[in-house]
Each structure stands twice: as structure tokens, then as C-alpha cells.
C-alpha positions as CSV (number, residue, x, y, z in Angstrom):
1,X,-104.6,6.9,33.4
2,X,-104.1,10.1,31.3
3,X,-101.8,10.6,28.4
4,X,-98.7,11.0,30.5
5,X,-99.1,8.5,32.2
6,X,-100.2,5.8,29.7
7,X,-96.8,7.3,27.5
8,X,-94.5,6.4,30.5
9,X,-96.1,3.1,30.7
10,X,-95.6,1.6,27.5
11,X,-91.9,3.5,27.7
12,X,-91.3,1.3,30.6
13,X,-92.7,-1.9,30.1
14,X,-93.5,-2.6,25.9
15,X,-90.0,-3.5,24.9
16,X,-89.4,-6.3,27.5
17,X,-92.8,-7.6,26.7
18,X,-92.2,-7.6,23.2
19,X,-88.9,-9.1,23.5
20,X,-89.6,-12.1,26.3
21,X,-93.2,-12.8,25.9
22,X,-96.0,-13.8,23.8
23,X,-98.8,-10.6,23.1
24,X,-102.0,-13.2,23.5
25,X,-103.3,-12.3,27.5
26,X,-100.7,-10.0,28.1
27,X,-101.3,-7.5,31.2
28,X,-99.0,-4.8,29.1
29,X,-101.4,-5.8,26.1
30,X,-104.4,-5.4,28.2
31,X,-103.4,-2.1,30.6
32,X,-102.8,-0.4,27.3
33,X,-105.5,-1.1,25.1
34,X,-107.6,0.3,28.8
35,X,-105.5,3.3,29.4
36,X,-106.4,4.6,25.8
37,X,-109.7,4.6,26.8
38,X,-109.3,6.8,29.4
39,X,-106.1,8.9,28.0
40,X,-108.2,11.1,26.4
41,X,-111.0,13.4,28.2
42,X,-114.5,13.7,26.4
43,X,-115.1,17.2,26.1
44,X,-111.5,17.7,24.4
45,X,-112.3,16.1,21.7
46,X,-116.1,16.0,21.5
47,X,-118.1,13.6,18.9
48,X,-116.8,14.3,15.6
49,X,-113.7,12.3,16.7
50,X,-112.9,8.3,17.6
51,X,-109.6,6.7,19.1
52,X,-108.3,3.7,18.0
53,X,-104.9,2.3,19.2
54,X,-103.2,-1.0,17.9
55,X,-99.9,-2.6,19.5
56,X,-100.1,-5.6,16.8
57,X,-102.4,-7.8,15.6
58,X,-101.4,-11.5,15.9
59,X,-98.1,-10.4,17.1
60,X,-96.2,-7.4,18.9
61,X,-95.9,-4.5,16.8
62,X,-92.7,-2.9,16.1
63,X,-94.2,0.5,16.1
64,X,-97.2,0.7,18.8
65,X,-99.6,3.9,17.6
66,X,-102.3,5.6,19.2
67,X,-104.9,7.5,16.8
68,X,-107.5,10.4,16.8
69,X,-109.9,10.0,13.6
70,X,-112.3,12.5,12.1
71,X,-115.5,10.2,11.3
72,X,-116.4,12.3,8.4
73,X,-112.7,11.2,7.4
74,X,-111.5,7.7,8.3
75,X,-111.6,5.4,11.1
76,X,-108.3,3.8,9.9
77,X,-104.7,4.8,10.1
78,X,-104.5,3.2,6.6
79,X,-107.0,5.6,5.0
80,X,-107.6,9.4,4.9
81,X,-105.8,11.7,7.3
82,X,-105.4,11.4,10.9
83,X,-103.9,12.3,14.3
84,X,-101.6,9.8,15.1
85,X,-99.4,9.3,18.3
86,X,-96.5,6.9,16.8
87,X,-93.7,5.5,19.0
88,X,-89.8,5.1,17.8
89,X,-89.2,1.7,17.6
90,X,-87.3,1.5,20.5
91,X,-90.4,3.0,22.6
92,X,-88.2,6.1,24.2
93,X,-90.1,8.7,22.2
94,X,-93.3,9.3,20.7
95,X,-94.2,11.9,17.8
96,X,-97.4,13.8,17.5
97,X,-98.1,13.3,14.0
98,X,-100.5,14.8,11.2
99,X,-100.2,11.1,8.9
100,X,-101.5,10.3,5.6
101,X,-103.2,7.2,4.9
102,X,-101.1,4.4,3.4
103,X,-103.4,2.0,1.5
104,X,-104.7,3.9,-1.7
105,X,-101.3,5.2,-2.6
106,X,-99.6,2.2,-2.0
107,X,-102.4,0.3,-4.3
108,X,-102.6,2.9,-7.1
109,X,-99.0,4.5,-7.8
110,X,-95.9,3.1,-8.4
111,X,-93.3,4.8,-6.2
112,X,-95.5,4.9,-2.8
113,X,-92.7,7.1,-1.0
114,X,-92.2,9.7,-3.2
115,X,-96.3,9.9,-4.2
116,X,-96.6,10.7,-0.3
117,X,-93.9,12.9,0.0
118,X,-95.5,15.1,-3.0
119,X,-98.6,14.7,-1.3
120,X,-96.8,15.9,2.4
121,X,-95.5,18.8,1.0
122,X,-98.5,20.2,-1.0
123,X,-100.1,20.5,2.8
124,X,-96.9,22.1,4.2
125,X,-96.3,24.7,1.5
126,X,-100.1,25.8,1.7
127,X,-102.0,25.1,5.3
128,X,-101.2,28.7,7.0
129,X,-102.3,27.0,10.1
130,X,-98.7,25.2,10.0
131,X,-96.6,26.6,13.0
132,X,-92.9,26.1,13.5
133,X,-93.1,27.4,17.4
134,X,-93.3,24.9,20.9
135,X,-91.6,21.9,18.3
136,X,-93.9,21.4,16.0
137,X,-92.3,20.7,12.8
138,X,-92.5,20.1,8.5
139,X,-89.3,18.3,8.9
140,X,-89.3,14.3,8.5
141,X,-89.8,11.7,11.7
142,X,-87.5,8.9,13.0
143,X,-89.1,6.2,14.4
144,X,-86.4,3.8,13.2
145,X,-83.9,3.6,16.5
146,X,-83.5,0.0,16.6
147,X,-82.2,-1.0,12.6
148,X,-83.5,-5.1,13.8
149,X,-87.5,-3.3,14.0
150,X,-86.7,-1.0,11.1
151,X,-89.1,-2.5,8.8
152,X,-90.7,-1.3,5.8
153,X,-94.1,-0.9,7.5
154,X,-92.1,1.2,10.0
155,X,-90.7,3.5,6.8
156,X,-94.4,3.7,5.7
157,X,-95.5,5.8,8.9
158,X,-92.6,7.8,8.6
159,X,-93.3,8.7,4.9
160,X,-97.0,9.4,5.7
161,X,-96.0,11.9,7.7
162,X,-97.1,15.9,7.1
163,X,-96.4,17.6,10.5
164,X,-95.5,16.5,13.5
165,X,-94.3,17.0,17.0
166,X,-91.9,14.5,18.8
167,X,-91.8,14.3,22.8
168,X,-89.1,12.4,24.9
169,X,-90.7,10.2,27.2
170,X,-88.3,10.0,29.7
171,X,-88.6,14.0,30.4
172,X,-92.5,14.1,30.3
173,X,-93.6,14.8,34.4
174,X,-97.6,14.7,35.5
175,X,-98.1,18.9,34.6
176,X,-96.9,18.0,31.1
177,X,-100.9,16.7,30.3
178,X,-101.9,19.6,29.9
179,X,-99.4,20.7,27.4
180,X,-100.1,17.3,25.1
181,X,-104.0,18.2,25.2
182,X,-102.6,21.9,24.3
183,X,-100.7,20.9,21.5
184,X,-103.3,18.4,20.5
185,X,-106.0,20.9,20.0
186,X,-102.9,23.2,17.9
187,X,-102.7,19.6,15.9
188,X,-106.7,19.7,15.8
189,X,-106.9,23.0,14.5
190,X,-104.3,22.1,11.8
191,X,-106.3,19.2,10.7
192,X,-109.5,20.7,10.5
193,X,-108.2,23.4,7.9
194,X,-106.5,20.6,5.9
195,X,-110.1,19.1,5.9
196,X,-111.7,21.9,4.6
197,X,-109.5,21.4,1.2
198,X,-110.9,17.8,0.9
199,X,-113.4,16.7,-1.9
200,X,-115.8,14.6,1.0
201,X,-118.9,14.6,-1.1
202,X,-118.8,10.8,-1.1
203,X,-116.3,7.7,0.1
204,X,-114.1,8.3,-2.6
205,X,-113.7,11.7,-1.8
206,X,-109.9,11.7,-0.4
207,X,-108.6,9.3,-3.3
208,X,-110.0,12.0,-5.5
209,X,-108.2,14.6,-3.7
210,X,-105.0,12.5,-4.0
211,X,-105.1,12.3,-7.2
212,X,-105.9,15.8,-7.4
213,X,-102.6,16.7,-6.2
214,X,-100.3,14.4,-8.0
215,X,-102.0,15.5,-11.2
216,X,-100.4,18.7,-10.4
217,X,-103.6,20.5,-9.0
218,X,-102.9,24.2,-7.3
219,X,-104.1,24.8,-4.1
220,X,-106.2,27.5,-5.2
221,X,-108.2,25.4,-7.5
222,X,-108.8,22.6,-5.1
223,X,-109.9,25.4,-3.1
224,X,-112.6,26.1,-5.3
225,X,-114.0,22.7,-5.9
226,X,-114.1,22.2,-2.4
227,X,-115.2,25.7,-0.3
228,X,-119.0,26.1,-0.8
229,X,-120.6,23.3,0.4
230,X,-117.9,22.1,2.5
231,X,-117.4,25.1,4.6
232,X,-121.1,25.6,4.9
233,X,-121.3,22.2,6.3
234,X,-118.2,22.8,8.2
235,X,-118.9,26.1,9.6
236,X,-122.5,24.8,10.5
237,X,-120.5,23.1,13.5
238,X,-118.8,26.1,14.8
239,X,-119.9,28.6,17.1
240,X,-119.1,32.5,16.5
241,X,-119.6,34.4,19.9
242,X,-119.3,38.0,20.4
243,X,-115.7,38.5,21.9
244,X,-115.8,39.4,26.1
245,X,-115.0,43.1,25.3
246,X,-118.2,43.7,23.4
247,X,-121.8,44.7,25.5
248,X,-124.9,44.9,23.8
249,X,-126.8,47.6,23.3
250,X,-129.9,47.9,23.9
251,X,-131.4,46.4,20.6
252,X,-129.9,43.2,19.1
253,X,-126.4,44.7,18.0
254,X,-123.2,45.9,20.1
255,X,-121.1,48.6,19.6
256,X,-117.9,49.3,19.2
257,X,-115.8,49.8,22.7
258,X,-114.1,52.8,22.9
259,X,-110.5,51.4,22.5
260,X,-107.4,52.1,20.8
261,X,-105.9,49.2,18.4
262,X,-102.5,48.3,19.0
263,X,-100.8,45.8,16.8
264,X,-97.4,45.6,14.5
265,X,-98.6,43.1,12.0
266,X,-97.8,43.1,8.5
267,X,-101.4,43.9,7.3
268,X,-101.0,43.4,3.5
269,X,-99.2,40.2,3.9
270,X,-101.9,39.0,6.1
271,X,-104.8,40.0,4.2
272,X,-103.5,38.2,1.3
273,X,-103.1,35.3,3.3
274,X,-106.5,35.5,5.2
275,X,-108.5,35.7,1.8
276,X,-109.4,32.4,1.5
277,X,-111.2,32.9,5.2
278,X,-113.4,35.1,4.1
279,X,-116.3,32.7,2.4
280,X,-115.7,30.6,6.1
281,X,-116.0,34.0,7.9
282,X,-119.2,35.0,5.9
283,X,-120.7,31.6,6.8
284,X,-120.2,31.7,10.4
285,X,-121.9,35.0,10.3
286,X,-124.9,34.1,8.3
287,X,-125.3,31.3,11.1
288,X,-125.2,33.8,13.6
289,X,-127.4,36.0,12.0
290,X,-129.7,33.0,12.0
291,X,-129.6,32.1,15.6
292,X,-130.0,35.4,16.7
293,X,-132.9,36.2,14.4
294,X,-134.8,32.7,15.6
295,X,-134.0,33.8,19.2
296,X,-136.6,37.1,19.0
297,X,-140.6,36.3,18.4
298,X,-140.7,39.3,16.0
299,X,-137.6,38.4,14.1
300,X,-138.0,34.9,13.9
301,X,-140.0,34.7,10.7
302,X,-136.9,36.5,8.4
303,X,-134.0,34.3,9.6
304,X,-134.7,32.1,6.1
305,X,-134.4,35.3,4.1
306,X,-131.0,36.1,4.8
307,X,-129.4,37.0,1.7
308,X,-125.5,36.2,1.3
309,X,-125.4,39.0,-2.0
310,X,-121.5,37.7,-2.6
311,X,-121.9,34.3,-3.7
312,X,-123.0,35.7,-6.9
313,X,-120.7,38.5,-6.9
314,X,-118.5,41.7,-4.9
315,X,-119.5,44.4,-6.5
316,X,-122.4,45.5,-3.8
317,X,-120.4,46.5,-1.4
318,X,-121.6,44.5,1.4
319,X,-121.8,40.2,1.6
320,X,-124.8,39.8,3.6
321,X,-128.8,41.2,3.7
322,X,-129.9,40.4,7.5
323,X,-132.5,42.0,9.6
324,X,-133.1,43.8,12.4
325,X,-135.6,45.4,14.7
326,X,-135.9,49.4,14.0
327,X,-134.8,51.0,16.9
328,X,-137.7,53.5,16.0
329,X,-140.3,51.8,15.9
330,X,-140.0,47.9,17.6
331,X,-142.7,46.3,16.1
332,X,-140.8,47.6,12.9
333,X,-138.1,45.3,10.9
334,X,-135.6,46.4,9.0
335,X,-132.7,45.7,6.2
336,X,-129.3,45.6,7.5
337,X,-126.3,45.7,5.2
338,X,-123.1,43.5,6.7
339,X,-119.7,43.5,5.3
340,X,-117.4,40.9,7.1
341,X,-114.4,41.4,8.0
342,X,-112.1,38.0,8.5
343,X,-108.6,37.4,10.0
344,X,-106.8,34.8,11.8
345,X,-105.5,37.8,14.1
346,X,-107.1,39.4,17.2
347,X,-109.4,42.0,17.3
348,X,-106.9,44.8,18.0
349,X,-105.6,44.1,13.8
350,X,-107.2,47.1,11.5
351,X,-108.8,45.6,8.6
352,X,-109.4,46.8,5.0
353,X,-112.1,48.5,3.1
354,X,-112.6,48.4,-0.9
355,X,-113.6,52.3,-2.4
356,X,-116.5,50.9,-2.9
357,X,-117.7,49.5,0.5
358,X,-116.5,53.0,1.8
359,X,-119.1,54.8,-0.6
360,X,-122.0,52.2,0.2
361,X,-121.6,52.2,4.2
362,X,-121.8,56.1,3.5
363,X,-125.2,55.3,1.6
364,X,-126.2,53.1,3.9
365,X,-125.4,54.7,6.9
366,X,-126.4,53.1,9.9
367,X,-128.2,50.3,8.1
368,X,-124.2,49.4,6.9
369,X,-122.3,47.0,9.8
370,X,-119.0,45.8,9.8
371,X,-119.3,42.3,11.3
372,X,-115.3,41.8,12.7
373,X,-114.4,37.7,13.0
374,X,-111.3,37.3,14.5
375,X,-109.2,34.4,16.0
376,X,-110.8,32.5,13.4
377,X,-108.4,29.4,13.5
378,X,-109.1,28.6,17.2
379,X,-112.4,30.1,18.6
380,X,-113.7,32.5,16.2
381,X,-115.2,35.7,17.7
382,X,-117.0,38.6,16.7
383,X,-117.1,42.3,16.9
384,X,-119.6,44.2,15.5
385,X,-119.3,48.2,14.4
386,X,-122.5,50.0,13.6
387,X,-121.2,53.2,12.4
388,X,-118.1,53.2,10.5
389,X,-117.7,56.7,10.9
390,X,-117.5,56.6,14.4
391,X,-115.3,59.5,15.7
392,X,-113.0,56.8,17.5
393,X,-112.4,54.6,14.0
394,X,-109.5,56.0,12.2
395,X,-109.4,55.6,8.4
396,X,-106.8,55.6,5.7
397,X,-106.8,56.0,2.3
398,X,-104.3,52.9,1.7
399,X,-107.5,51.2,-0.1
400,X,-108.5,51.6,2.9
401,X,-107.0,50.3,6.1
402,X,-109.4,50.9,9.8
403,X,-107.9,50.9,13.0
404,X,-109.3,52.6,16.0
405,X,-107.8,55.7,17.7
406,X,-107.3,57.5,20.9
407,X,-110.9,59.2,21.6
408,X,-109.8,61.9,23.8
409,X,-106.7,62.9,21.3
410,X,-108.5,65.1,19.4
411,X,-105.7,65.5,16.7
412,X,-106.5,62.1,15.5
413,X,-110.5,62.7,15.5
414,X,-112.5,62.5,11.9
415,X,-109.5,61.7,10.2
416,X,-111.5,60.2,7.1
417,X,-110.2,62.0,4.0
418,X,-112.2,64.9,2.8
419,X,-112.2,63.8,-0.8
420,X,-113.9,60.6,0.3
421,X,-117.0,61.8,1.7
């Protein structure tokens, strides 16, 4: 039984069962609590993740719910942050739904419903992962159709609630599966940016990041308690993969396709938003540069002496000190100089350069490589550019911005300012 199907089900059949029979040996009961077993497939979600599903214990709940939990999180809907599916009480729609836990606030502060609604909207005005496009929503859920199963446990979920989707049952068909395991990865991907704000160095992490927030934390400075080790351990998970339009050369490196860059983005407004990716984006690169050094007999020994120069400041003009095999002399290793580049955008989006990471990649020369990671928020890829100054790169003194040009327009050819070089 797949999602669809298991929706429909329990759309059909859950509010005569709750009404006219006892829950104890139910077939309803029992067909659920199997069909969330199977709703679900394996490689969607992979191991980091766990289901649960409750329609009541002792009793038929008002509000069945079906959850997705990050282990490194919670297991309950009471704790943490989850995924959870939560029917309307009168079991005619269902909401996708990013949902606080309900316990520790409840227990600690006095007014639990506005604590969680501070809470809610500290994620919504700061996750840039939040998408109002294909119904996903900030705005608040109603499970309450039926004001007899409108209890307060009922008002609870709805006030736990940080973003959401809502889906009438009654107009899902079969081919809509594919668009719930779509928008459940969108949900995923919200989730796992929300968790990279989270203090998780112990059990009490997320009450410490709760009360974080109602002490009137910023976002900025929970951001700084939290990135290091957590995106490290975090971006440890990922993979980064050089994007299908790259080949390799023949060394260890790629270069950069000869390919114009189309886009109508606003760049500033992006690059102020994407800073925070960068540390994740320099991570992810330093673990590539890792498994590609370990892959090659002579590099293998200097994958541990990877160097990531901006933790302790950005005044060199590059983040990382990798290696590489001279393409001079292959028995020869040498010192390569990255500077990464990271957006939630595609790889068509030009990218900005500091005066200073101009001069050094001058320096440098070809030791100096841009390492490009885009699509960052769903499958990060790479791009690598070993010579800046290639005649197709275009670059602009706006502090600076790259984008690639035409090659065979030979009015837009070495257009790097004179003055620069």
C-alpha cells in the first residue's frame, strides 16, 4: 500500500470505525498501522530517518498522524522537530507538516501557545529553504473540522506547526505518489537546514535551542554556536559530485566547459543570503578533496594534511590547501590553492571574487582553483575552474562578479580590467 493509497483508506473507513466501534482488534486499526510500513519506500528516505504512526492509544484518536523522525533528533512527536502527516479531525484532509515538539514547552513556559508560535516564526523568518510555490505554506493549519473532536490536544498540533502543506484526500488519484514523495524530499530538505541551527551536542540539545530563542537569541548567533562542528558532522553525510557537464582532464581536475552563463538572478541579494553556505560549502569540498586524494596510491598519504586556512581567518585569499599530482612531473605532488564558491543556485549563476582573491589567483596562477558548489540545498554539485583567467570567464570589477562568455565573440574576450592585472 503506498501513500496514496494508505491516505484514501483511512479517509474512507477511520471515522465510522471511530464512531461505531471499539479500536482493540480492529481491521482499520490493524490495516493501518501495516500500510505505514509499507507507505514509505527505503531508499527515499534512507537510515537517518524512522516512521512512527499512532491512531490512539487506549482509544481512537481524534487526530490520526503519521511521522518521519530524524534519529539524531527525536523519535517522538512530542519532542524535537519532525515530519508529520496530521489528519483534520474529520479525516477529509491531511497536512504535510514541519511540527515542533509539544512536551518541553508545555512543561517549562507558561503560555505554551504563544511560546510555540515565537518559536514557529523564528524558523519562518530565517530558513531560506522556506518556499511558498506547489502549496507549501508559513500560514497556520486547521485540523479542527468537527468542533465535538476539537480538543485541546488537537490545538496543540496545530500550534506546533512551522510549515506545512495540506492535501485533499478526496482529489488525490494513484500518479499523485510521486508528487507526495516530491514534496516530501522539498519538506526533507527544509528540515535538514533547520537542523543544522540546532545545538545537538547532547540530549538536551533542542531544549537549549528553545530556550535560545525565547531568550531573544538572533539567528546569526545561534548560527555561530552551532556551524562548526555540526556542519562538519553534517556535511560528512553528504556527497558532492562533479555536475554531468564537467569531464576530467587528464589529471585529477576538470575544466571548465566552454559555455556561456545565462541567468537573471539578483546576485547581490543572493550572495548575502547564500553566506551562511559557505562554511557548509567549504566542508563538502574538503571531503571531496579527501576522497579523491585516498582514491590515488601517490596521493593517498596527504589527504590528512588538507589545510582549511579560513577557519582561522579570510585574509589569504583562498579557504583551502589541497594537493595534487604535478602534471609535470607524476611522481611529483604539489600545493593547490582552492577558493569555494557556494550558492543555492545552478551552475549557470556568476559568483563573486574579493580584490584580494583576484590578486592571489594572479600569484598563484594555475596552482589557484575555484571549486564551484552549486544546487547546494538538494544535491550539491561541483564545478571546478583551473584558470581564472581563462579567455571564456568574463570578469567585472563590481568587487568582482564572474560569469562566463561567448568564446567565439571576440568583443567579449580578456575583458579583465587592465588596472587589475
Amino acid at each position: 500500500m503506498n501513500l496514496v493509497a494508505l491516505l484514501k483508506y483511512m479517509q474512507e473507513n477511520y471515522g465510522e470505525q471511530r464512531t461505531n466501534y471499539p479500536m482493540a482488534g480492529n481491521e482499520v486499526a490493524k490495516k493501518f498501522k501495516q500500510g505505514v510500513k509499507t507507505a514509505f519506500e527505503t531508499t527515499l528516505l534512507g537510515e537517518d530517518y524512522e516512521i512512527s504512526a499512532s491512531i490512539g492509544t487506549g482509544g481512537w484518536a481524534n487526530v490520526p498522524w503519521i511521522a518521519v523522525h530524524d534519529k539524531e533528533i527525536s523519535t517522538s512527536v512530542q519532542e524535537g522537530v519532525n515530519l508529520v502527516y496530521l489528519f483534520t479531525n474529520d479525516y477529509q484532509g491531511v497536512y504535510l507538516s514541519l511540527n515542533q515538539g509539544y512536551t518541553y514547552v508545555n512543561k517549562k513556559y507558561k503560555n505554551t501557545k504563544l511560546t510555540l508560535g515565537k518559536i514557529a516564526r523564528f524558523w519562518q523568518g530565517n530558513l531560506s529553504t522556506l518556499t511558498s510555490e506547489n502549496g507549501f505554506t508559513i500560514d497556520p493549519i486547521n485540523l479542527g473540522r468537527e468542533e465535538s473532536r476539537y480538543t485541546n490536544l488537537v490545538k496543540g498540533y496545530e500550534s506546533c506547526n512551522i510549515y506545512s502543506k495540506y492535501y485533499d484526500i478526496k482529489d488525490l488519484e494513484e500518479t499523485d505518489n510521486d508528487l507526495l514523495s516530491q514534496d516530501l524530499l522539498q519538506m526533507l530538505t527544509v528540515f535538514k537546514e533547520l537542523k543544522g541551527h540546532l545545538m545537538l551536542d547532547d540530549k538536551k540539545g533542542i531544549e537549549a535551542t528553545i530556550d535560545f530563542i525565547i531568550n531573544n537569541g538572533t539567528f546569526n548567533e545561534l548560527s555561530e554556536k552551532t556551524k562548526s562542528k555540526k556542519i562538519f558532522e553534517i556535511e560528512k553525510k553528504r556527497t558532492l559530485v562533479l555536475g554531468k557537464e564537467e569531464t576530467r582532464s587528464r589529471y585529477s581536475l576538470v575544466k571548465e566547459e566552454k559555455a556561456p552563463y545565462i541567468t537573471k538572478r539578483d546576485y547581490a541579494k543572493e550572495a548575502i543570503r547564500n553566506t551562511e553556505k559557505g562554511l557548509q560549502g567549504e566542508y563538502l569540498v574538503i571531503n571531496y578533496e579527501r576522497e579523491r586524494l585516498m582514491k590515488n596510491t601517490i596521493t593517498k598519504s596527504y589527504a590528512d594534511k588538507i589545510t582549511h586556512v579560513s577557519e582561522s581567518g579570510d585574509g589569504h585569499g583562498y579557504d583551502i590547501i589541497s594537493y595534487d599530482i604535478n602534471p609535470d612531473a607524476s611522481n611529483e605532488v604539489i600545493e593547490i590553492y582552492i577558493e569555494v564558491k557556494t550558492t543555492t543556485g545552478n551552475r549557470d549563476a556568476p559568483f563573486y571574487l574579493s580584490d584580494n582573491e583576484l590578486n592571489v589567483a594572479r600569484i598563484k596562477g594555475e596552482l589557484y582553483k575555484i571549486y564551484r558548489v552549486y544546487d547546494y540545498n538538494t544535491a550539491p554539485k561541483l564545478k571546478i575552474i583551473d584558470n581564472l583567467f581563462d579567455e571564456t570567464l568574463e570578469i567585472k570589477p563590481i568587487n568582482y562578479i564572474v560569469k562566463g562568455v561567448n568564446q567565439n565573440d571576440n568583443n567579449t574576450k580578456n575583458q579583465l580590467p587592465k588596472n587589475t592585472l
